[in-house]
C-alpha positions in Angstrom: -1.3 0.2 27.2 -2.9 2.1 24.9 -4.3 1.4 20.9 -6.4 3.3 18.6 -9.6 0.9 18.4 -12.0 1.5 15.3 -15.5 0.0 16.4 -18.6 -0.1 14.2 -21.1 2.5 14.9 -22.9 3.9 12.4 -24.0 7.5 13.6 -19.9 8.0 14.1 -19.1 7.0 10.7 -21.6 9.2 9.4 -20.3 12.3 11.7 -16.6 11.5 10.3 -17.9 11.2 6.5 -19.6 15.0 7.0 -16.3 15.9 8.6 -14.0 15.1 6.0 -16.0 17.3 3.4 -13.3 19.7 5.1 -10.3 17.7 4.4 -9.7 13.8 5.1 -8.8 13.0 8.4 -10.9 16.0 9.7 -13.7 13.3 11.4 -10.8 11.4 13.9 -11.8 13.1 16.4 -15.9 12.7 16.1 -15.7 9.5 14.6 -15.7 5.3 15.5 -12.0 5.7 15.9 -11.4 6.4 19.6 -7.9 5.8 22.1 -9.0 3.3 24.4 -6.8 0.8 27.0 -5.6 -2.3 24.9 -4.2 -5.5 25.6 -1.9 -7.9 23.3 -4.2 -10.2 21.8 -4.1 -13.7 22.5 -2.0 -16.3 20.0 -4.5 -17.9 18.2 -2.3 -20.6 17.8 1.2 -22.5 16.9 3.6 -20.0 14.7 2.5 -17.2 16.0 4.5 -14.8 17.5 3.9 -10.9 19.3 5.4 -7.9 17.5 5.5 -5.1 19.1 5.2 -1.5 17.1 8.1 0.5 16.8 6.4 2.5 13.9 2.9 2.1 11.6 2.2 3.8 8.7 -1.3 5.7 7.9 -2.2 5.2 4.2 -5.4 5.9 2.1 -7.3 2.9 3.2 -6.7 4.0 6.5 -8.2 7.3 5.6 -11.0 6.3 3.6 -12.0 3.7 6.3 -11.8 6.4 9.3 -13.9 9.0 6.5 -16.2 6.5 6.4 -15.6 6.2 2.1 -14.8 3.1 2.1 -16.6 0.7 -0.5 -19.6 -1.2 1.0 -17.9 -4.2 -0.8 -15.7 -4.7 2.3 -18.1 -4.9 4.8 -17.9 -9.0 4.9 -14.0 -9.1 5.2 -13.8 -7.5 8.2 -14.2 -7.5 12.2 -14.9 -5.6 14.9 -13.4 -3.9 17.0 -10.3 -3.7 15.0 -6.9 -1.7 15.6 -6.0 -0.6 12.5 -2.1 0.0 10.8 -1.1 -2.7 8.5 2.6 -0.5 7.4 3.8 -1.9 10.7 8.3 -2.3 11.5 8.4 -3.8 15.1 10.4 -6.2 17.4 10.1 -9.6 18.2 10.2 -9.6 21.6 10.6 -13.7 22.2 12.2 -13.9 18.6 10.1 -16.6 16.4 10.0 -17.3 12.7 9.8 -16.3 9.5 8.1 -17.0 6.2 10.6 -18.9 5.0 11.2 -21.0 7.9 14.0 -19.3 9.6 14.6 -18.8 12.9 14.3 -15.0 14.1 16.7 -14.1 17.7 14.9 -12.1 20.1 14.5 -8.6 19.7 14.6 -8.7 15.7 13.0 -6.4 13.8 10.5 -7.3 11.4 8.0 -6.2 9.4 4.3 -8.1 8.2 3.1 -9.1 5.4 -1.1 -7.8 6.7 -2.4 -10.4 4.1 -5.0 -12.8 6.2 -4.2 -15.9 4.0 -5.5 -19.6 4.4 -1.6 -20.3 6.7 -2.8 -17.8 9.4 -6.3 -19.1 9.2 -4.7 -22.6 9.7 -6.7 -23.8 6.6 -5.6 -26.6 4.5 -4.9 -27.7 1.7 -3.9 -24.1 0.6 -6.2 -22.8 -2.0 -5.2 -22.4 -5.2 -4.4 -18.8 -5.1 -2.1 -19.3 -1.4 -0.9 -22.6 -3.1 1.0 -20.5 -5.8 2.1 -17.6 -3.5 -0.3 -14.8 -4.7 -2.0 -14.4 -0.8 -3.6 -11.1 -1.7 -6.3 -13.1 -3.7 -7.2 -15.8 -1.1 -10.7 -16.3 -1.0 -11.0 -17.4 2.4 -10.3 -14.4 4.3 -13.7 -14.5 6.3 -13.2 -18.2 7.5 -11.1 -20.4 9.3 -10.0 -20.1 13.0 -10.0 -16.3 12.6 -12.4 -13.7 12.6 -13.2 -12.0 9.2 -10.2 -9.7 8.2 -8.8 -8.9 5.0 -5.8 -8.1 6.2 -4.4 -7.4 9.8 -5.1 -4.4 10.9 -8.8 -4.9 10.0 -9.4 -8.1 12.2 -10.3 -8.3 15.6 -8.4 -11.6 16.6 -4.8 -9.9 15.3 -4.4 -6.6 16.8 -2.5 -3.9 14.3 0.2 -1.6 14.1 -1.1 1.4 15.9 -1.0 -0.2 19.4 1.5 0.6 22.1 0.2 -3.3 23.1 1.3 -5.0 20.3 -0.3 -7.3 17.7 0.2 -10.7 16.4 1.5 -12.1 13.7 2.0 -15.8 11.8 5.3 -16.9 11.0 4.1 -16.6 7.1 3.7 -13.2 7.4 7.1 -12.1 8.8 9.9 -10.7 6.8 13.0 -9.3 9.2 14.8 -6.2 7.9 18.4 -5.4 7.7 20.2 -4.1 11.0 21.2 -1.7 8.6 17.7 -0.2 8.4 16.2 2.9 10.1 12.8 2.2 11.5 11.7 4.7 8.6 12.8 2.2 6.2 11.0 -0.8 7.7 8.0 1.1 7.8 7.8 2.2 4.3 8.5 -1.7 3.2 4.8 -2.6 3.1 3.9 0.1 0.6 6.9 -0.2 -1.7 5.6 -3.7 -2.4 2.2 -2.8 -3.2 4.0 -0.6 -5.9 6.7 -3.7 -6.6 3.5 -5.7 -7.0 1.5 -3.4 -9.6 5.0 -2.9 -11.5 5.7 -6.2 -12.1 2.1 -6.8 -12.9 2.1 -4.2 -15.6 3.6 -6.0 -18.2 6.1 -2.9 -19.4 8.3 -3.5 -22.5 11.3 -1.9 -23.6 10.4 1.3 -25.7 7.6 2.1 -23.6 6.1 5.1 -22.8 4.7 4.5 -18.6 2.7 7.4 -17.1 2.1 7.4 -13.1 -1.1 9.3 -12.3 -0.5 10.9 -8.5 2.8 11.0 -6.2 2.2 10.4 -3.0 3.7 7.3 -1.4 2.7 4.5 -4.1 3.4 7.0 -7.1 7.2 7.9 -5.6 7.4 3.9 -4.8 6.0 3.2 -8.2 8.5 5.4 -10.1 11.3 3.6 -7.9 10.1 0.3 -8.5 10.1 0.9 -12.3 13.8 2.3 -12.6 15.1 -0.4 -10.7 13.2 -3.4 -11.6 12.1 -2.9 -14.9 14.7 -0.2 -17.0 17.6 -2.6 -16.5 15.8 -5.3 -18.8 13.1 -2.9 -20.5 14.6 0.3 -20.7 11.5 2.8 -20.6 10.4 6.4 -20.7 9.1 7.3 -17.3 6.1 10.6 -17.3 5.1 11.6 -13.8 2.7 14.1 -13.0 3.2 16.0 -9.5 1.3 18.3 -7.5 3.5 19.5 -5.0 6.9 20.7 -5.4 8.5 18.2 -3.2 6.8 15.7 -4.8 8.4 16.6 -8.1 12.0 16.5 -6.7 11.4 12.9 -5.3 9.8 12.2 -8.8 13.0 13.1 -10.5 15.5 11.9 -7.9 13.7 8.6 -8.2 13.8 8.4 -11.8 11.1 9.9 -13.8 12.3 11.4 -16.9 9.9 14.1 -17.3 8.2 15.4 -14.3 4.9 18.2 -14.8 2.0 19.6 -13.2 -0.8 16.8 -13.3 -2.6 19.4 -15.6 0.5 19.1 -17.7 0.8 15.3 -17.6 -1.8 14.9 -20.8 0.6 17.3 -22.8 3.6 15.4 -21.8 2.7 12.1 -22.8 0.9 13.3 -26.2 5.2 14.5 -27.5 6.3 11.0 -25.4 3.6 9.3 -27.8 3.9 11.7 -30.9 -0.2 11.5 -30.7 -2.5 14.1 -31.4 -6.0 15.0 -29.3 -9.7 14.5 -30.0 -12.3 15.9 -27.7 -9.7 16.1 -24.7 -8.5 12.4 -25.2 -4.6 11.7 -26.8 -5.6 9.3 -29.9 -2.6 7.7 -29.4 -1.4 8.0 -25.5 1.0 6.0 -23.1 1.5 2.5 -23.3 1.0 1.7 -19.6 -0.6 4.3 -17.1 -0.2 3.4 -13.6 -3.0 5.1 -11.1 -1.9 5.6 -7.3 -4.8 7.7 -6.9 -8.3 5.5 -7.2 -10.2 8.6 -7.5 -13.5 9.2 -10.4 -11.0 11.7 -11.9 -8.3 9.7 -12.0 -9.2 7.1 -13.6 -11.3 9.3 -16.2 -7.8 10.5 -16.8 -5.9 7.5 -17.2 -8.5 6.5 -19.5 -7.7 9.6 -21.4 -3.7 9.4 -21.3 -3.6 5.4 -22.7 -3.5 4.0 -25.8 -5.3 1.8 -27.3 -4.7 -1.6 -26.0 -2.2 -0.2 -23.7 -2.5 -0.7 -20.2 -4.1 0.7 -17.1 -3.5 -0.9 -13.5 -5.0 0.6 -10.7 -2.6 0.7 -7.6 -5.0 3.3 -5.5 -7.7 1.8 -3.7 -11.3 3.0 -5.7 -14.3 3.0 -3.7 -17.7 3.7 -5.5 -16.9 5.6 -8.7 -18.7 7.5 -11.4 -16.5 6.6 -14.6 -17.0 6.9 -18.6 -16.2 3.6 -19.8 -16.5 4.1 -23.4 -12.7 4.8 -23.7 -12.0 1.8 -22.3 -14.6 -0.3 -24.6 -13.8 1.3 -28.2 -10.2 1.5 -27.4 -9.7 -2.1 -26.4 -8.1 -1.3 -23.1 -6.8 -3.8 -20.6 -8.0 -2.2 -17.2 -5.9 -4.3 -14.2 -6.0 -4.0 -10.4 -3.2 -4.2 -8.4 -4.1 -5.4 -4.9 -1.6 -6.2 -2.2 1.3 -8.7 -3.4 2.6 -12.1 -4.0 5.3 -14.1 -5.7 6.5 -12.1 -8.1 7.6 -13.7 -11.8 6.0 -16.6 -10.9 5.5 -19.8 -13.9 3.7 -17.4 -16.7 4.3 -14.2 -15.7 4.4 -11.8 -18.2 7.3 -9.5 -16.7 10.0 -8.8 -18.5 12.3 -8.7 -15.4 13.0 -12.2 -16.2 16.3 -11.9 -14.4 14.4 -12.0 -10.9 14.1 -15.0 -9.4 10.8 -16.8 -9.6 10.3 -17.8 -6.1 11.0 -14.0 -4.6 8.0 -12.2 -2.5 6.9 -8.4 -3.7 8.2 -8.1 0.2 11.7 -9.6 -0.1 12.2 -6.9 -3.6 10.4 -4.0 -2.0 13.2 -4.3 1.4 15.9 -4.6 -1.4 14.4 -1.5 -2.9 14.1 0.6 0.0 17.5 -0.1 0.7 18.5 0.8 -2.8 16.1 4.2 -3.7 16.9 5.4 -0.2 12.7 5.4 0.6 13.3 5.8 3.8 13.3 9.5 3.4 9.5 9.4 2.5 8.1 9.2 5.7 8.1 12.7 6.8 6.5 12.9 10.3 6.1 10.9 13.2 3.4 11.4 15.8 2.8 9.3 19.0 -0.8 7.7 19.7 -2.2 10.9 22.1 -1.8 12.8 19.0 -4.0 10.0 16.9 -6.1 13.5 15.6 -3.5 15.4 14.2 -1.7 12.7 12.8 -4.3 11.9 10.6 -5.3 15.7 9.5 -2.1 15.9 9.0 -2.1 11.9 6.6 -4.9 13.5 4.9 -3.4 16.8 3.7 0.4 15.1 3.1 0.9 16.6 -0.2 -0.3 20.3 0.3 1.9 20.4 3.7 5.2 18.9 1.9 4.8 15.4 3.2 4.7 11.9 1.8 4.0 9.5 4.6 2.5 9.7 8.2 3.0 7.7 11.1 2.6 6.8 14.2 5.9 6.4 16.5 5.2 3.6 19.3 9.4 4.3 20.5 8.5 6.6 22.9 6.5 4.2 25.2 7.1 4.3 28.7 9.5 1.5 29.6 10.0 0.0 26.4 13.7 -0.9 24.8 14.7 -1.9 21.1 
């Protein structure tokens, strides 16, 4: 069998960071990520189980790791040789179970929740962050009985999604999908709860005016997870800006109420906001801005779009960034990451969405979501492993060639049923 195995070597990280000048992705080929023979990895223990890939995702960490622009601050909470692909929908072949306990036949399909915990470390008592369900902040991701690994997909000892071999998973970490599902829709799961996650986080009130900077996969999932979630109990005024013309039809089929050119989106928030401008900034502005980009510019612009004491959470991964933070200083504003997911309206959450239960996972809204929105539809190519290079040119130039999400299609495998 065969996986796509990223190994650390520095001259081939520095030939794929000069490659990308030309367009992310563009290094696959020269780079540390190389198609070698792959077997399952081993169970490192009781609840685990083997899923094999039916589909995995490629997303911007994916890219930025195999561009070699990822931030240095990661270098600890990973191992190598990894397989990377985290968005994963597969099978389990010998069945198992799942987070909550429940018993999973044979050939169910499943997807993971990638986040490395202190369960699949086999660490306990929980810490405090496990403890009360929000996994994505676990500080013990470089200890216990595996290797260092933020997430699977970035450890050695678990294997990931773009594999014809197959990873492994706990039984904390598995959420099965509806029969009713296309494989599209289990895939695009993992990414709808990052946005879940950052929407709930955001703390939007009725009457508010909620920009989304970028609409790739977590701005479309974003807008989604704010006109389900949050418009039924906070009814809000949704301001997207979109590059690409597909992008603004799934913007506005999704919800947004006013859809523009990103050069547009400052205009469109200053009549949302009734504000007037001062040296390029709105003096009064949005009262949440949600950026799925992670970019210098992006945040500069958020920055410049929010008002004061409003709200920006960062769902795009930043790496090293060059950013004016005097806005954010004389303005007062409340600057929020939004990293992975967790139990969501939780004891002292500040989401309005009070109606949610309190013990539901970002995962168990974001499947309900998906099968609500329809985001099934955003994954817009498949490619099998042999094709590893164009797949990610083609990840890293999504927008401009009227895609949303990439992925890698392990169906076609010689001698393997669903």
């Amino acid at each position: 069998m065969k996986a796509l195995i990223l190994e650390r070597n520095l001259p081939r990280f520095a030939a794929s960071r000069v490659a990308s000048i030309f367009g992310s992705g563009r290094g696959a080929g020269l780079g540390p990520l190389q198609l070698l023979d792959a077997e399952t990895p081993e169970l490192p223990g009781d609840e685990w189980h083997t899923l094999t890939p039916l589909l995995s995702g490629i997303c911007g960490s994916d890219l930025a790791t195999i561009d070699g622009r990822t931030s240095r601050y990661f270098e600890d909470l990973v191992s190598f040789p990894f397989v990377p692909g985290h968005e994963v929908v597969g099978v389990l072949a010998d069945g198992g179970t799942d987070h909550a306990g429940r018993v999973l036949a044979p050939g169910t399909r499943a997807v993971i929740e990638p986040v490395l915990g202190c369960a699949p470390r086999h660490i306990a008592p929980l810490c405090p962050s496990c403890s009360q369900g929000a996994t994505g902040l676990c500080g013990n991701t470089a200890f216990g009985a595996l290797e260092p690994g933020l997430q699977t997909g970035y450890c050695a000892d678990t294997g990931g999604g773009w594999s014809e071999a197959g990873l492994v998973a706990h039984a904390s970490q598995l959420h099965a999908i509806p029969e009713t599902f296309s494989d599209e829709d289990g895939v695009i799961v993992e990414p709808v709860a990052c946005a879940t996650h950052a929407v709930l986080s955001a703390g939007i009130r009725a009457g508010d005016v909620v920009a989304v900077v970028g609409a790739g996969t977590l701005g479309l999932a974003s807008i989604a997870a704010i006109t389900t979630l949050i418009r039924p109990v906070a009814p809000c005024t949704i301001v997207a800006g979109a590059k690409h013309p597909h992008q603004r039809q799934l913007a506005d089929d999704l919800g947004a109420d006013h859809v523009v050119a990103p050069d547009q989106l400052a205009r469109a928030v200053r009549r949302q906001a009734a504000s007037l401008v001062l040296g390029g900034r709105l003096t009064a502005g949005a009262d949440v801005v949600i950026d799925c980009v992670g970019s210098a510019a992006s945040i500069t612009e958020a920055l410049g779009l929010v008002r004061p004491r409003g709200t920006v959470v960062l769902v795009g991964m930043p790496g090293v960034v060059s950013v004016d933070l005097a806005p954010l200083w004389h303005r007062e504003v409340r600057l929020v990451g939004a990293y992975a997911y967790g139990a969501e309206n939780a004891p002292g959450h500040d989401s309005p969405a009070s109606a949610l239960s309190p013990e539901r996972r970002s995962f168990e809204l974001a499947i309900d979501l998906v099968a609500q929105a329809g985001l099934g539809r955003l994954v817009s190519a498949r490619y099998p492993l042999e094709r590893y290079e164009e797949a990610l040119v083609h990840a890293g130039a999504a927008g401009r060639r009227g895609a949303v999400k990439v992925a890698f299609d392990l169906t076609t495998v010689k001698g393997r049923t669903r």
